[in-house]
N, C-alpha and C positions, 0 to 999 in steps of 0.2 A: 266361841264356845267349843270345849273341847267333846269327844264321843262320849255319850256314858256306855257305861262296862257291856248293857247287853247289848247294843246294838255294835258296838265293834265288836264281840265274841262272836257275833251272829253271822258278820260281815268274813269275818275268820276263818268257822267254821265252813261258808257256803266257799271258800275260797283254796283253801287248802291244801295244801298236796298230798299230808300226811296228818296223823294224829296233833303230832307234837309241832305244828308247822306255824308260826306266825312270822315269820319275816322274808317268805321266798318271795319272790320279785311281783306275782300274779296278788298277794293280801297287800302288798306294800300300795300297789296305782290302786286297789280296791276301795282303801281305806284313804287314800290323799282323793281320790276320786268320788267319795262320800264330804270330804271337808271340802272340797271345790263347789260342789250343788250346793251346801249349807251356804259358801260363801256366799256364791250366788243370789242365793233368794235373800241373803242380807242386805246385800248390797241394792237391788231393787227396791226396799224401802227407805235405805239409808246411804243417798247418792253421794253425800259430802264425806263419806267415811273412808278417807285417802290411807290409814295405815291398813284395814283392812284389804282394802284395795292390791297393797302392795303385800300383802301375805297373797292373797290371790294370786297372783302375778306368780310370785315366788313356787305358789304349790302347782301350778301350772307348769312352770319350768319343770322343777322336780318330777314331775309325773310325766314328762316329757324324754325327760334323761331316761329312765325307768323303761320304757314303752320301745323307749331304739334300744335298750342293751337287751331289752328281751327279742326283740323281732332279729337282732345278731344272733343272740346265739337258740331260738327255737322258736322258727317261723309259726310252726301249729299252734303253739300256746300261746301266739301274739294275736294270731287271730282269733283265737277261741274269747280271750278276755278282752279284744276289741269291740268283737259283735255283742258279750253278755252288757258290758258297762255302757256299750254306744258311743264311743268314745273314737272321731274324728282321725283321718291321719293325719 
């Protein structure tokens, strides 16, 4: 299930850099890191659910990529959105 509109505007907004900001690198793991939790508690009730599974995986990676280009190139802001989302190295 995809976000509905407020809850990623929300996720958006609290993440932001700028007014007009939705795609800088900090909204991008914010919002794959909201669809990961969702996975998650999917997948605890519905253990046979193997394509979800593999989007999991998938948004995992991606958020992963994401996470080292930020910590390259601006150590501060990789920690700041580490410690907010709780989100492991």
């Amino acid at each position: 299930m995809a976000l509905d509109q407020a809850k990623k505007a929300e996720i958006i907004a609290k993440y932001a850099r700028s007014e007009n900001d939705t795609g800088s690198t900090e909204v991008q793991v914010a919002l794959i890191t909201d669809r990961i939790t969702y996975l998650t508690e999917h997948l605890k009730t519905n253990k046979k659910d193997h394509s979800s599974r593999l989007g999991l995986l998938k948004l995992v990676g991606q958020r992963r990529r994401l996470m080292r280009y930020l910590k390259k190139s601006d150590l501060q802001r990789w920690n700041t959105i580490k410690t907010e989302l709780g989100i492991r190295n």
